[in-house]
C-alpha positions in Angstrom: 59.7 -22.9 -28.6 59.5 -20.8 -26.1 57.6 -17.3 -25.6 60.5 -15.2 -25.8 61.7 -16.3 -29.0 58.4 -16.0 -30.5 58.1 -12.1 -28.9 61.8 -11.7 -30.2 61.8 -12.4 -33.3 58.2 -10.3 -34.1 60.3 -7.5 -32.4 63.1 -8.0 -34.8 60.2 -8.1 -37.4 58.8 -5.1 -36.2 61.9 -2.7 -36.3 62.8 -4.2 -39.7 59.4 -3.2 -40.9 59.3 0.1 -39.1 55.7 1.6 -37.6 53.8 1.3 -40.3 52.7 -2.2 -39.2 49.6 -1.4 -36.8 46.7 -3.0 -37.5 48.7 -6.3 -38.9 47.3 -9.9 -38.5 50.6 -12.0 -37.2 49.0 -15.2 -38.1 50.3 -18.5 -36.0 49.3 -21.5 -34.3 47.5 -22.1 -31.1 51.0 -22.6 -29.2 51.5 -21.2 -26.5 54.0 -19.1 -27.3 51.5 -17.1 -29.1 49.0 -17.3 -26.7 51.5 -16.1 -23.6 51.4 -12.8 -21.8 54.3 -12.0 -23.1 53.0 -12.1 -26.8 49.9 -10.2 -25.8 51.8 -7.5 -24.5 54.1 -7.3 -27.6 51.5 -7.4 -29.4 49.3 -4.8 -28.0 53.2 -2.4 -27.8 52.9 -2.8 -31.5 49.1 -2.3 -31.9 49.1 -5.6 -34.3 46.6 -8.3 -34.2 47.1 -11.5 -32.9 46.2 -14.9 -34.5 42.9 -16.8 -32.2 40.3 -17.9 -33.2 37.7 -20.6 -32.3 39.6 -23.9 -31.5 40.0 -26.1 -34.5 39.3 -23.1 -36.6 41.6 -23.5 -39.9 41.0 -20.0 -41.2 43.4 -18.4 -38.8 46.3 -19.9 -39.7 45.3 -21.7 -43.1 48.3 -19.0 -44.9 50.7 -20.1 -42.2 50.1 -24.0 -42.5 50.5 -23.2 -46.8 54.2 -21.3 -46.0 55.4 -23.7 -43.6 54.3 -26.8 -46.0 56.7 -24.5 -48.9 59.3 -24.5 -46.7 59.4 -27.4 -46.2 59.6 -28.6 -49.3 61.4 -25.6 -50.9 64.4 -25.5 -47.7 64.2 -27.9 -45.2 63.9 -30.7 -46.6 66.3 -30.1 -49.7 69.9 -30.5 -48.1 71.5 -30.3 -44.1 73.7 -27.0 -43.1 76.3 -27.6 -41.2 75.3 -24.5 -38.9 72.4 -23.0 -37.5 73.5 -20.0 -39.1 73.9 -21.7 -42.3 70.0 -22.7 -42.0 68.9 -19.2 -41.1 70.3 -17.5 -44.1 68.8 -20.4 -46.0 65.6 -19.8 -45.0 66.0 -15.8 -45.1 66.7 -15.7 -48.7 63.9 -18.4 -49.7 61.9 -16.3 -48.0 63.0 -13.1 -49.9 64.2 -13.9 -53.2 61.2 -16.6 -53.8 58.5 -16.2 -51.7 58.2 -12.3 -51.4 58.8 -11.6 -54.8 57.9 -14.2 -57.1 55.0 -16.2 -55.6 51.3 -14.8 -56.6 48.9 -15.7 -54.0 44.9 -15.8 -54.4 44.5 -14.4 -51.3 45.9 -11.3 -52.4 44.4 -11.0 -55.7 47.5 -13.0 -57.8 49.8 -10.6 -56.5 53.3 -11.7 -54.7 53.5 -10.1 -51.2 55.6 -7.2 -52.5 53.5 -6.4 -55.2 50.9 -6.2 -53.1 52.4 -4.0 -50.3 53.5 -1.7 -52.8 50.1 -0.7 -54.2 48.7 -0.6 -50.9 51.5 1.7 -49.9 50.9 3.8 -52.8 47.4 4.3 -52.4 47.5 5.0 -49.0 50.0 8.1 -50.1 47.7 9.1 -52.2 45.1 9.2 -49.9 47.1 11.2 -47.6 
């Protein structure tokens, strides 16, 4: 993988999600996609956080290592796709339809990632 489609695709992340993602934690590996100029600049455009830690830390990217390991086993390793294409949408509605919206995580209080975003959207308008 190379640098630029790491900083790519968390610019295509980014515009989906709109501004409201300062302050964000994009949690990764050491690679060195993440760890390239290029990513620290994107990163810093964006005002997000980036992933490193201490070498052979696990806590960065423990809730990375977790979704990768469903993918896995949820996608990947479920059927072949005849295109690359194929395989994106695969992986864009597992993503969506399962892991967004129906999985409850500990880390968030046993809340799926929508519920989650939801409340804290609504009580930062109400703070506002």
């Amino acid at each position: 993988m190379t640098s630029k489609l790491a900083v790519d695709a968390l610019n295509q992340a980014v515009a989906r999600r709109g501004s409201h993602v300062a302050g964000c934690i994009l949690h990764a590996d050491r690679g060195s996609q993440f760890r390239s100029r290029k990513m620290g600049h994107a990163l810093a455009k964006h005002r997000l956080v980036g992933p490193m830690g201490k070498v052979a830390s696990a806590g960065d990217n423990t809730a990375m290592e977790s979704f990768w390991a469903l993918l896995q086993k949820n996608v990947l390793n479920r059927q072949t796709w005849a295109t690359g294409q194929d395989l994106r949408l695969a992986i864009v509605t597992w993503i969506e339809r399962t892991y967004h919206r129906r999985r409850a995580q500990d880390r968030l209080g046993g809340l799926t990632p929508n519920e989650y975003e939801n409340r804290l959207e609504t009580t930062q308008a109400l703070a506002a």
